[in-house]
N, C-alpha and C positions, 0 to 999 in steps of 0.2 A: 357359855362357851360359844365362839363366834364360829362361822361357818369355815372359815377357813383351819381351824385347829384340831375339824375333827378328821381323825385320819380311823381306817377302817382294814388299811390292807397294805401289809408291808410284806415282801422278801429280804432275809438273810441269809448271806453267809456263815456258818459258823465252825469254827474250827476249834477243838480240845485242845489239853495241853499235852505234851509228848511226859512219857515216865522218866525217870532221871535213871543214869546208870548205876549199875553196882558198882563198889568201889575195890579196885585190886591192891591190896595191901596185906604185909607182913609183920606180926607183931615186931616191935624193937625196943626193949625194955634193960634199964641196967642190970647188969649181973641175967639176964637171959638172952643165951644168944639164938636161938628157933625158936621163937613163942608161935608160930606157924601163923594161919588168915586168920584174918580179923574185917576185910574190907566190908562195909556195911551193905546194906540194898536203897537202893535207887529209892524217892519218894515218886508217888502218884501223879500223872497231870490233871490239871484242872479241870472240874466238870463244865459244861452250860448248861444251866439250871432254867426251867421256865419257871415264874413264881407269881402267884395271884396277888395283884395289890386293890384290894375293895375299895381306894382311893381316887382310883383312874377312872376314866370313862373314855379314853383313843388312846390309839395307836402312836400318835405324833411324834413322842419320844424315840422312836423308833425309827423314823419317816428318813432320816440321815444318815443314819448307822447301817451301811451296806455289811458290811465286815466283821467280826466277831471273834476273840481270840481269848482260850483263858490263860490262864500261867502255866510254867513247865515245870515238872518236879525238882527237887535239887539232887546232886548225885549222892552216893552215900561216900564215906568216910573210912578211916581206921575206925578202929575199936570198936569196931559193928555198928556204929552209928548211921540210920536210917538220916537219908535226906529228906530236905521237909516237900510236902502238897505241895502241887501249885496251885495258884488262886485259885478258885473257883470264877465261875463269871455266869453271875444273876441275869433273867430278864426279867424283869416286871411286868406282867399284862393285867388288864382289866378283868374282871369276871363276866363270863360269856365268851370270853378268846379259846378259836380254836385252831391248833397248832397242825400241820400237813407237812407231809416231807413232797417238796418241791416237783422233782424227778417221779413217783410216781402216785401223788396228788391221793395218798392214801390219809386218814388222819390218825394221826399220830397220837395224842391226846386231847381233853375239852376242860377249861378252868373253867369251872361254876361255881365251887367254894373257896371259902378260906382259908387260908394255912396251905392250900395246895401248891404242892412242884414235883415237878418231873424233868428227870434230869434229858435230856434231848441229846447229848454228845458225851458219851462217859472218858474221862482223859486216861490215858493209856498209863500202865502197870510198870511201877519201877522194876528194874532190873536186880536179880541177887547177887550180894555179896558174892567174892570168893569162899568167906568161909563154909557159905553152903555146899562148896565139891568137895570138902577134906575127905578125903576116906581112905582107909589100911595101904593103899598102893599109892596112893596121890595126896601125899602128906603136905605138900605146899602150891597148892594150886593157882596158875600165873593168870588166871581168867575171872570174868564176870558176865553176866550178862546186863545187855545193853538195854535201856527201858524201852517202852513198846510205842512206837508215836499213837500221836491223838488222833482223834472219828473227824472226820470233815462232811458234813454237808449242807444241802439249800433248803432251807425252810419257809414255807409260806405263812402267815400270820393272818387270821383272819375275826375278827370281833362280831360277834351278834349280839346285840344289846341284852342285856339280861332288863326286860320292863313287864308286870302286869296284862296291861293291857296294849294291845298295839293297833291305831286310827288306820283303816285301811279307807282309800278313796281315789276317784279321779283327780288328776290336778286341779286345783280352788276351790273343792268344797268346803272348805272351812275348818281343815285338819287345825291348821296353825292357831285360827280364833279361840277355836275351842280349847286347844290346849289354851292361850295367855290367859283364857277368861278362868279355868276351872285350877290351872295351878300359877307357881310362879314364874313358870317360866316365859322366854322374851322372843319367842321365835320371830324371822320378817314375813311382816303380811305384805300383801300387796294385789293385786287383782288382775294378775295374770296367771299363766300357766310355770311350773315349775315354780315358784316362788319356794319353796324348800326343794334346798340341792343334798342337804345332811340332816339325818336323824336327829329329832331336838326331841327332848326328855324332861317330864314335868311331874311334882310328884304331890298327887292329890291328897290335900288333908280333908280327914270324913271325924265322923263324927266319933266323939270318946280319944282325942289325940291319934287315930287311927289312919295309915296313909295308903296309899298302893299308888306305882309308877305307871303312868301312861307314855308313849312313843309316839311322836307322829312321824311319818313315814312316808319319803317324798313318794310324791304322787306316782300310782299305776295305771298304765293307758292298755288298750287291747292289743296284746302281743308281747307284752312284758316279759311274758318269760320265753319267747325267744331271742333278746335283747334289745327291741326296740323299746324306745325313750331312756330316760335314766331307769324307771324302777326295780328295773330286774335288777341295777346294783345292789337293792337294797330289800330285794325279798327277803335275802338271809334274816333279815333284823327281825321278819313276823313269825321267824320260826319259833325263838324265845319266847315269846309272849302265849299267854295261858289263856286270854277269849281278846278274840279279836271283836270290833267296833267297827262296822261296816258306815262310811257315811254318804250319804247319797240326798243330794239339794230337791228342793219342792217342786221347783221348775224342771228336772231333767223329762226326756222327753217321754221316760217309761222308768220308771225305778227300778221295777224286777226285772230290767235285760240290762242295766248296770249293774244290778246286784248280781247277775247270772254269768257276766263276764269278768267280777273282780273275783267272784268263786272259780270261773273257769283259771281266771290264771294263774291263782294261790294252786289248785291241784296239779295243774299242770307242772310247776315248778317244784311242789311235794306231795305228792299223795295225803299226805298224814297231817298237812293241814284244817284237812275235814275232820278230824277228831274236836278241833277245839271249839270252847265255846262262843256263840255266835251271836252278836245283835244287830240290828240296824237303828240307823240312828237317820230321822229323816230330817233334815239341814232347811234353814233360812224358812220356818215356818212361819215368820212374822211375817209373809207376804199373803199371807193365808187368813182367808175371814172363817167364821164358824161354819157356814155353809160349803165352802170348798175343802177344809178339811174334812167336813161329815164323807162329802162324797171321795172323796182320794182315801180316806179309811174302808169306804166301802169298797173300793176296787182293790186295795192292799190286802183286805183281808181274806179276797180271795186269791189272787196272784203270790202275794209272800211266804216261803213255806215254813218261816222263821217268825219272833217276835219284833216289833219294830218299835220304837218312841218318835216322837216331836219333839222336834228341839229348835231354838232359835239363840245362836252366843252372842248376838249384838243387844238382843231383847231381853236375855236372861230368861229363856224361857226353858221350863221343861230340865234345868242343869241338874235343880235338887235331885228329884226321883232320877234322872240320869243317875248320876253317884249312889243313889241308891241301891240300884238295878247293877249296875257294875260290882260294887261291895258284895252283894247276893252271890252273881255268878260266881264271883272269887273265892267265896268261903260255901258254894255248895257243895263238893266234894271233901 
């Protein structure tokens, strides 16, 4: 998926369908002349359904479609003949879409499985027949009632990637590498800052046909989650994710006060980010003789309060036991 198609955050409008009216009608049959009401009831209007499609991965379908309308009931008829539903009208979102009513930015519901919908705008209730007023004193009743119009409102649309693991890091440490090298996916490298502006999604084959989704996750700078740089667009996506993958290059100038401020900004933006599981992964280790990593382990192992690896994706270094170590976290609980 190219960077341009993934779309992450759309508003709609939506508006149900109105009920159809009752139908005012008097039977008229040969050889009966007062066969009294008969007029039917009004059909249903259309729902807007939100509906998980485990096919999807954005928003983009979406990205055009301001407006939102579903069908209107039919009215009813003689002979009590109900008019028909109106349409219904589906949304399809991805699994991990969560749904917020616009206006007061509560959320409304969360697709994470299959088969899930929830109807968002219920379409308004046909109207009764006349024949429902017959009664002892009002033997032909000249009325019905009118169907109910439809729910209108704005909805916000919001995706959090549903992935395993998700690459947390400053701009260039090698999120993107790591993913082309360890799945198939095709993110763009390049060697600057921001080089991932969208979420790319890679999904790791281990050992015994056995897989789990890794995220990379464009990069977080210090203040992220006040909304400087891009990445505070894209904290939401590390919420999904079940142990995050901290990466942090050989060269930086202290590792544990990058580590200590990509933790500060994950909290700050959730609290309940610190529940999950946690590694560090130490980047471009091929710059590293045996005697410079003896000593940068000796100083890691006192400063780090976490576990950490070696890793290098241009050298292939360190990947297996990586996946290793990943697969564990995943399946220890």
């Amino acid at each position: 998926m190219t960077e341009g198609n993934f779309v992450d955050y759309v508003k709609l409008h939506v508006t149900s369908g109105n009920g159809g009216g009752g139908s005012v009608h008097l039977h008229r049959e040969k050889f009966i002349e007062k066969g009294g009401p008969d007029g039917g009831d009004g059909g249903r209007g259309g729902h807007i359904i939100i509906r998980a499609n485990p096919n999807m991965w954005t928003l983009l379908h979406l990205k055009f479609k301001r407006h939102l309308r579903a069908g209107h009931g039919g009215h009813g008829a003689k002979s009590r003949s109900t008019g028909h539903d109106g349409e219904d009208e589906y949304i399809d979102v991805p699994l991990g879409t969560v749904i917020k009513d616009t206006e007061t930015d509560k959320v409304i519901f969360e697709i994470t499985e299959e088969d899930q919908e929830f109807i968002v705008a219920e379409g308004g209730m046909g109207g009764r027949g006349n024949w429902h007023f017959k009664s002892s004193t009002n033997q032909t009743p000249r009325y019905a009632q009118p169907g109910i119009e439809g729910y209108e409102r704005q909805l916000t649309i919001e995706l959090k990637i549903l992935a395993d693991v998700g690459l947390v890091g400053f701009p260039n440490v090698g999120k993107s590498t790591l993913l082309s090298v360890i799945t198939a996916a095709k993110p763009k490298i390049a060697n600057y800052e921001f080089t991932t502006l969208k979420p790319n999604l890679g999904i790791v084959e281990y050992r015994d046909f056995k897989t789990f989704v890794v995220a990379d996750i464009p990069g977080i700078i210090e203040g992220a989650a006040e909304g400087k740089g891009i990445g505070h667009r894209f904290l939401r996506h590390i919420e999904r994710n079940s142990t995050l993958l901290f990466m942090i290059p050989a060269d930086a100038d202290s590792i544990s006060r990058q580590y200590d401020i990509l933790l500060n900004e994950l909290q700050k933006y959730n609290p309940e980010m610190l529940d999950k599981s946690r590694l560090i992964a130490i980047t471009k280790c091929d710059m590293l003789d045996e005697e410079l990593k003896a000593e940068l382990k000796e100083e890691l192992d006192r400063e780090l309060p976490i576990d950490y690896m070696f890793i290098s994706s241009v050298a292939q270094q360190g990947l297996t036991e990586l996946k290793d170590r990943l697969w564990k976290m995943l399946n220890e609980e």
